[in-house]
Structures are given as structure tokens and as C-alpha cells.
C-alpha positions in Angstrom: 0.0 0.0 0.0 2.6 2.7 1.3 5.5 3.9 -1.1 8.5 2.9 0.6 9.9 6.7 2.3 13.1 8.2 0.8 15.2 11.4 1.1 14.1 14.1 -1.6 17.3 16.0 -0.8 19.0 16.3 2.8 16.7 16.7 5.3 13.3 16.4 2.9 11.6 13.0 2.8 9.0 11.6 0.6 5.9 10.1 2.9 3.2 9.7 0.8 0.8 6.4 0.2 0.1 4.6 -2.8 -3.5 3.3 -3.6 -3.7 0.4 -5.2 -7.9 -0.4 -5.2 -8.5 2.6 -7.3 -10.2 2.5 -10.3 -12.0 5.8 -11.4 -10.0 9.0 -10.0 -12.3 11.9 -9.4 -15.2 9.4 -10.0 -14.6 9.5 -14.0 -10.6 9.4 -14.8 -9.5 5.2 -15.2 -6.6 4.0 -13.3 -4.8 1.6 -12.0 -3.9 3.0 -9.0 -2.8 6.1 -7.6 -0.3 8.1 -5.2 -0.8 10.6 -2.9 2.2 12.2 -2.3 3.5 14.4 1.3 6.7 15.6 2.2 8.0 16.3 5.7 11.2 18.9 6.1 13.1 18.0 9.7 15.2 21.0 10.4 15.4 23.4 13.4 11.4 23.3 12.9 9.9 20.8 11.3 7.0 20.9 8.4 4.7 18.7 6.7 3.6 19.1 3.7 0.2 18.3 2.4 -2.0 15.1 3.7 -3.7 12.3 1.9 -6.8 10.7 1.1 -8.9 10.0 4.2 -8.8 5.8 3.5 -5.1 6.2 4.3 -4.9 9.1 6.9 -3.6 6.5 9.4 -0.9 4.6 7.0 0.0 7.9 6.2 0.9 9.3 10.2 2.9 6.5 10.7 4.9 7.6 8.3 5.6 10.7 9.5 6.0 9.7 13.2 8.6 7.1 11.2 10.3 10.0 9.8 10.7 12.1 12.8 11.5 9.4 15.8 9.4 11.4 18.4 9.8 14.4 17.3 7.1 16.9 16.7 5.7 18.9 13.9 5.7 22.9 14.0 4.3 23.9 11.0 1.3 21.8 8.6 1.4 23.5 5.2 -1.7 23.0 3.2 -1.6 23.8 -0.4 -4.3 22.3 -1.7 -8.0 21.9 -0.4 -9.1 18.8 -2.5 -10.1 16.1 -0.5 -7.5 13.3 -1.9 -5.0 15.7 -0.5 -6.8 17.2 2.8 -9.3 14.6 4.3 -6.6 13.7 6.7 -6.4 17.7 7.9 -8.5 17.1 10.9 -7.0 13.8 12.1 -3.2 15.6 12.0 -4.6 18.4 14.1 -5.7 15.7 16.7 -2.3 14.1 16.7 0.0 17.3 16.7 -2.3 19.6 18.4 0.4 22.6 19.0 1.0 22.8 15.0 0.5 25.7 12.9 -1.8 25.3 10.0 -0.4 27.5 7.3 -2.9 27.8 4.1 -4.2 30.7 2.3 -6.9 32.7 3.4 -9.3 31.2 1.2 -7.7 27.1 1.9 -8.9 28.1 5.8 -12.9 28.9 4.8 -13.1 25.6 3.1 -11.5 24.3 6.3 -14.5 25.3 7.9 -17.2 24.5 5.4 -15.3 21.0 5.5 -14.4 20.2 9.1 -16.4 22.7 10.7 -13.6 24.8 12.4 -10.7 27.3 11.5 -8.2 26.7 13.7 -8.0 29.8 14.8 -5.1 30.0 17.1 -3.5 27.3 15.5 -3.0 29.0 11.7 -0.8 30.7 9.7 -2.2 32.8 6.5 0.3 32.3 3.8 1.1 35.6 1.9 2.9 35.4 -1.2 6.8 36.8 -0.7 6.5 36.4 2.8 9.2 33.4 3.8 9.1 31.4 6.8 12.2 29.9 8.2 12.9 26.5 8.9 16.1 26.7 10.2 18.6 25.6 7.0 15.2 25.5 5.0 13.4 28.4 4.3 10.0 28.2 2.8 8.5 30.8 0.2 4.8 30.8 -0.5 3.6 31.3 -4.1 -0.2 31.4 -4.7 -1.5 29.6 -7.4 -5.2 30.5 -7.9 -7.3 28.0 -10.0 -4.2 25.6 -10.4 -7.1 24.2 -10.6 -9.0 25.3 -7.3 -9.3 29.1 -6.3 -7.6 28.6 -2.8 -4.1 26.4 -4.4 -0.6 27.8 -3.5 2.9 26.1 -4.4 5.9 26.7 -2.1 9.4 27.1 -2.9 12.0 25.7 -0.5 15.3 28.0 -1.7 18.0 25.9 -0.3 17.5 22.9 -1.9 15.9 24.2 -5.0 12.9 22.3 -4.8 9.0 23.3 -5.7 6.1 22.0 -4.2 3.9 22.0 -6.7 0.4 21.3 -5.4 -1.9 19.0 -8.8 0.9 20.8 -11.0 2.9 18.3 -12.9 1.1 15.6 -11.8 0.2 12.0 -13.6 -2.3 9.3 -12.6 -0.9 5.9 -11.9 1.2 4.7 -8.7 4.4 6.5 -7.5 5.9 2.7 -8.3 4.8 3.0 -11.8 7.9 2.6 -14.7 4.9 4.1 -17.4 7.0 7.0 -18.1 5.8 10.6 -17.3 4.1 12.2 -20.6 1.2 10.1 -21.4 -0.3 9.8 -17.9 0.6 13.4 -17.2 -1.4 14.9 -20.5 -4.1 12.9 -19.8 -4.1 14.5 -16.2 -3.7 18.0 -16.8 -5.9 17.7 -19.7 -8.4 16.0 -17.9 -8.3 17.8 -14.7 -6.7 21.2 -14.9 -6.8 21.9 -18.9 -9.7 24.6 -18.9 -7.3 26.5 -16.2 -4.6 27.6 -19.4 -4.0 30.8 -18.4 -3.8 30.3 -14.5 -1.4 27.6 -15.3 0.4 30.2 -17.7 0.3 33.2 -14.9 2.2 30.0 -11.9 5.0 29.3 -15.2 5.7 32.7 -15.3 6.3 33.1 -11.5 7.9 29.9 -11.6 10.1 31.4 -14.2 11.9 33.3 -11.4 12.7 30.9 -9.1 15.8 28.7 -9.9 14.0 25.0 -9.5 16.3 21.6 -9.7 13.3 19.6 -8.6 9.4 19.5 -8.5 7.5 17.8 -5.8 4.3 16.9 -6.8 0.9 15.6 -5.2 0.8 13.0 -7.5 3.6 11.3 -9.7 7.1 11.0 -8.7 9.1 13.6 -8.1 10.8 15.3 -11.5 14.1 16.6 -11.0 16.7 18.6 -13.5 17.0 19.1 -16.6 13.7 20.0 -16.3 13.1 21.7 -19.5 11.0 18.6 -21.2 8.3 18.8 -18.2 8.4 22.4 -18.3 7.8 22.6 -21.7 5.2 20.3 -22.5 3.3 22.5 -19.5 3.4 25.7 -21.8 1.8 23.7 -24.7 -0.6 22.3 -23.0 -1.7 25.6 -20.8 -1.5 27.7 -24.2 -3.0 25.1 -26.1 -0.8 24.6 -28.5 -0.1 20.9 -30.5 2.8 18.7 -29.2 3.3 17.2 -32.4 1.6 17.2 -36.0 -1.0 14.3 -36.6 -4.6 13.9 -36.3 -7.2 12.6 -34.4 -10.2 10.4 -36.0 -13.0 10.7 -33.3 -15.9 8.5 -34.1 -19.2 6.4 -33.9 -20.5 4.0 -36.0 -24.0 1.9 -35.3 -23.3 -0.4 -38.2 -20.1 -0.2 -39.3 -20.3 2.2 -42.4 -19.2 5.5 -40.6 -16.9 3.5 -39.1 -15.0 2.1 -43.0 -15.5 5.6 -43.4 -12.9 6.5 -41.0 -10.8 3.7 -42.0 -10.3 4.3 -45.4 -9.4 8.2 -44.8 -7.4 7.0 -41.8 -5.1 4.6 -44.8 -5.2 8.0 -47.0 -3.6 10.0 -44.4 -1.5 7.0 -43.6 -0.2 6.4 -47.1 0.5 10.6 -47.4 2.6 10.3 -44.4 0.3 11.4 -41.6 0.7 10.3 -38.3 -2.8 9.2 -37.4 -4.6 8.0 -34.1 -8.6 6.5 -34.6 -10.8 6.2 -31.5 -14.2 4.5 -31.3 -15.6 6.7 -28.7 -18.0 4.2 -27.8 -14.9 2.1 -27.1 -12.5 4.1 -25.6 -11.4 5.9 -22.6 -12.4 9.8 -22.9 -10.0 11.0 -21.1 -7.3 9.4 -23.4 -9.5 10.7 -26.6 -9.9 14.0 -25.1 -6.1 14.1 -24.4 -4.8 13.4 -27.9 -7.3 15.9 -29.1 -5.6 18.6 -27.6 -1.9 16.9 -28.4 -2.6 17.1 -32.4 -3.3 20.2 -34.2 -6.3 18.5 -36.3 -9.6 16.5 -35.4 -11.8 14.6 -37.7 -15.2 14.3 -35.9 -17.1 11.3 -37.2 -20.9 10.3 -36.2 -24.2 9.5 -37.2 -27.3 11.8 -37.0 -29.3 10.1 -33.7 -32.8 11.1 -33.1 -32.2 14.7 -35.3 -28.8 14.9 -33.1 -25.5 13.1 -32.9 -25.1 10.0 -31.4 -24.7 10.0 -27.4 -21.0 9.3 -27.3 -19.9 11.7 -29.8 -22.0 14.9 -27.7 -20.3 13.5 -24.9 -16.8 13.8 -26.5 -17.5 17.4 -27.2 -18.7 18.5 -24.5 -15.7 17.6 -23.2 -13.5 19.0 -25.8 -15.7 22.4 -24.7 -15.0 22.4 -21.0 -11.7 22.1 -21.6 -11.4 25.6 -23.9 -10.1 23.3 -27.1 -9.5 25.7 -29.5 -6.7 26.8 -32.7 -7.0 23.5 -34.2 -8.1 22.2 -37.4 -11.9 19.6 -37.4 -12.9 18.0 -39.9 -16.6 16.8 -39.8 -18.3 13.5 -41.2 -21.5 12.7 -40.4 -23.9 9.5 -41.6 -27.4 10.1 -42.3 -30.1 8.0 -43.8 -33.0 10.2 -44.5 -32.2 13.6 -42.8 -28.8 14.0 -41.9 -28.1 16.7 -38.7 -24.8 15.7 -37.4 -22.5 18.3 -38.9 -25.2 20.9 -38.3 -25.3 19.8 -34.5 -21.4 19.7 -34.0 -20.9 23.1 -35.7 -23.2 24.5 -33.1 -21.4 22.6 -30.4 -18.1 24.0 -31.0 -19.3 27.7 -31.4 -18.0 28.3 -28.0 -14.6 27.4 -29.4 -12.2 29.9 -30.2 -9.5 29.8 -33.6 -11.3 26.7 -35.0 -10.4 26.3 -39.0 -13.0 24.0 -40.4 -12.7 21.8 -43.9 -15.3 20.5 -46.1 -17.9 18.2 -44.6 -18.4 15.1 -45.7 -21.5 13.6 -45.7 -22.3 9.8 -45.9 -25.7 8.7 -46.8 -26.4 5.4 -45.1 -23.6 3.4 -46.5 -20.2 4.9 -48.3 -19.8 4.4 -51.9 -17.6 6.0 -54.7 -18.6 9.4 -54.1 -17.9 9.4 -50.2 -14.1 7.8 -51.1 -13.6 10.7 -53.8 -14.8 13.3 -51.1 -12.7 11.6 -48.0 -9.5 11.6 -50.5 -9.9 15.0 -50.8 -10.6 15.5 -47.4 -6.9 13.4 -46.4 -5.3 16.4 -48.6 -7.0 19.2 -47.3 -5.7 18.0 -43.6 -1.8 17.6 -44.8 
């Protein structure tokens, strides 16, 4: 269950849990696990940083009473309000009752809409440039605001070089997992904190300033220098812009024609060269489809007109694309219809809300794809290189 505890850097330990029984994170998002990352500092004071989910509030204490050998804890820093990360808030009060609670000012009224009290006495109100000494460590306070919750701040420890950074750079999957960072980790920020862009663009640009060799995060392992790849793939995705040139075939088929529709423009582009990724929404994970759709600069959309709309999976999909703010990309549209055909109607009125979007030719299929359809989907594979 636990992650095994290690040193960060001297004096910084990793005590965090790993959960192992989950399946959907946030109640939607599929994995095969996840961590939950905290970090204790033991210097002249000593400070804990962040909690876990409430399931492993206990697992999770003895680690830090493992860590510290009796000692106690001055200072619990909460950066982050969401209850995988501050269930256990409560319980560490009841155990290290002379701590100081240091938040922001808006992390302490969700304390009390959540646990019913302030701990007034007890609290520290983080204020951005104001540093709090550890001893060796000093701590600086940067406030992240709707990274991806209104109340987040990250903090900076300066002798070490190291930044807490809240749900930033964080990836589903177990601390234990070899997966590699960059899939897991797009699919999370997409997923979770991708409507945030310019948020995430304002904490880059602080983070700019500080001279970071490693990133703690509250989920994932910890990233450490060169830095640059992480970093970079974080500007793309916050600005929205493609990792790599390709495109995305989103689709649903009831019978199978849409879907040898998208499988003979998906061998077009292939045979011009294009690197191409197909989804059968009805058969994939979302999250996973929504993520590619912001890591290529062009998305075929592919449905059938259902009941005078598009089929269930398909609104889904961009709906999702829409909460998001997917936007500067090229969409193609193909839709199926039988008798009165309303799909690329529906889905042009569904991405209104998006901004920069460059559309091609619709193609329309009427029940089953024949000459015409190939002729108009070859033209459509050359339009999109």
C-alpha cells in the first residue's frame, strides 16, 4: 500500500501512500492506482507538507512519526483543499495539536465549510513573498489560484531548490509505476486542470523566477533537473498549442459504415505520411481521446445523425473538448445520415464556444459509403496535410 519513504534532498523525505484499489479518479478518470504524495522537512522546525486521502490518513501518520522518531511537527502547510489531499487535515490536528496550520486565506474557509472549524489559534495565512524559516530550509509561498482550485498555492524551498507544486505536474498511476511521465501526465492536466490555461500560464511565469532543480508533486514522482522537457510540455498544453503534427479520427458507428469511413481516410492519411490516431468513442477511454485531441493540431469528428442529433458518445466527447477551452486546431466533420442528416449541423453549433477553430469540407455519408464518399474523403486526407 505505502511507497517505501526516501530522502528528496537532505533533510526532505518523501511520505506519501500509494493506492492500489482505485479504479476511477475523481469518480470519471480510469486507473490503475494512484499516489498521494506528502513531504515532511526535519530541520530546526519541522514541516509537513500536504496530507492524503482520508482511507489512508492513518498509514500515512505513521509515516511521518517514522520519519521524525518522536519528534514533533511545528508547521502543517496545506496547499491544496481537495479532499485526496486534505481529508486527513482534521486527524493531524488531533495528533499534533500545538501545529501551525499555514494555508491561504481562502484554503482556511473551506477548512470550515469542510471540518467545521478554523483553527484559529492554531493558523498561519500564507502571503505570497513572505518566507518562513525553517532553520537551513526556508519556505516561500507562491499562490497559485485555479491551479485548478481558487484557494491552491505552491511553495518554494530555496536551499534545496525544490517546488512544491500542489496537482501541477502531476500524472495518474502509482508512485511505483515505470509508465514513463508524458502520457499519464497529459491525460491528467488535460483531464483535470486543462480549462485553467491561463492560470497555469500566470504559476509558469512566477515559476520562471525561481531557480528549481526539482518538482515535488501531489501526484507522480518527483521530477528533477534538466527540467526543461516537463516544463515545456506544460506551456503547450496551458496555451494550447499541438505537441506534435498528426490527427485525431474521433468517431461512432452503429453499423459499421461511418466507421469504413474513418478507416479508409485514416489509410489515405496514412499512405501521405500522416501520423494518425482513430478512437471508437463508444470504445475508448475519454479521457485518453480527449487528451490526444488537444496533443494534435487536427480533429476529424465522425458520427451519425441520432434522433435529429448526434449520437450519445460523440456529444459527450464534445462536450468535453468544450469544458476544456479546445481551441486553434483544425476539425474536420463527417457525419452519416439516412433520411435527414443533422450531425455536422449539430457539432458546428457545439463547437461555437470554441475559439481559432479552421474547419474543412464536410463530408457527408448517406447510409452506406460508396464512390462518391471515397472521392470526397480523398480530398478531405489532402486538405488536412
Amino acid at each position: 500500500m505505502n511507497k517505501t519513504l526516501f530522502s528528496v534532498a537532505e533533510n526532505i523525505y518523501y511520505i506519501g501512500v500509494d493506492d492500489r484499489d482505485i479504479d476511477l479518479f475523481e469518480g470519471q478518470y480510469r486507473t490503475a492506482g494512484m499516489c498521494y504524495n506528502s513531504y515532511v522537512i526535519v530541520d530546526e522546525k519541522v514541516a509537513v507538507l500536504d496530507g492524503v486521502d482520508a482511507r489512508f490518513g492513518e498509514v500515512w501518520l505513521s509515516n511521518i512519526s517514522e520519519v521524525l522518531g518522536g519528534r514533533t511537527v511545528d508547521y502543517f502547510i496545506v496547499q491544496h483543499m481537495e479532499p485526496d489531499h486534505s481529508a486527513s487535515v482534521a486527524r493531524f490536528v488531533e495528533c499534533y495539536p500545538e501545529a501551525t496550520v499555514v494555508a491561504t486565506k481562502q484554503a482556511f474557509m473551506m477548512m470550515e465549510k469542510y471540518f467545521g472549524v478554523g483553527f484559529a489559534g492554531h493558523r498561519l495565512v500564507a502571503e505570497e513573498g513572505q518566507p518562513l524559516s525553517l532553520g537551513a530550509h526556508t519556505l516561500h509561498f507562491v499562490k497559485a489560484p485555479m491551479v485548478h482550485w481558487p484557494e491552491v498555492m505552491v511553495t518554494y524551498e530555496e536551499s534545496e531548490k525544490i517546488l512544491f507544486s500542489a496537482d501541477a505536474f502531476g500524472k495518474f498511476g502509482l508512485y511505483s509505476d515505470d509508465d514513463g511521465w508524458v502520457e499519464e501526465a497529459r491525460r491528467y492536466y488535460i483531464g483535470i486542470v486543462g480549462k485553467y490555461g491561463k492560470p497555469v500560464c500566470d504559476l509558469l511565469a512566477k515559476a520562471s523566477a525561481l531557480d528549481i532543480e526539482t518538482i515535488c508533486p501531489l501526484h507522480g514522482p518527483v521530477l528533477r533537473a534538466p527540467l526543461d522537457k516537463y516544463l515545456s510540455l506544460y506551456q503547450k498544453w496551458a496555451t494550447y498549442t499541438p505537441e506534435e503534427d498528426g490527427v485525431l479520427i474521433a468517431y461512432t458507428s452503429v453499423y459499421g459504415n461511418t466507421r469504413r469511413a474513418v478507416e479508409f481516410l485514416a489509410d489515405a492519411l496514412a499512405v501521405r505520411g500522416v501520423k494518425v490516431t482513430v478512437r471508437d468513442l463508444a470504445r475508448s477511454d475519454i479521457s485518453e481521446v480527449v487528451a490526444n485531441a488537444f496533443r494534435y493540431p487536427k480533429v476529424v469528428l465522425a458520427t451519425t445523425t441520432y434522433n435529429g442529433d448526434v449520437f450519445p458518445f460523440m456529444r459527450d466527447f464534445i462536450l468535453h473538448l468544450t469544458e476544456r477551452n479546445f481551441s486553434s486546431r483544425t476539425v474536420a466533420l463527417i457525419e452519416n445520415g439516412s433520411w435527414a442528416p443533422m450531425a455536422c449541423r449539430v457539432m458546428r453549433k457545439m463547437l461555437e464556444g470554441a475559439q481559432n477553430i479552421t474547419y474543412t469540407a464536410d463530408v457527408k455519408i448517406h447510409a452506406a459509403p460508396n464512390g462518391a464518399t471515397e472521392a470526397e474523403l480523398l480530398a478531405l486526407a489532402d486538405a488536412l496535410i
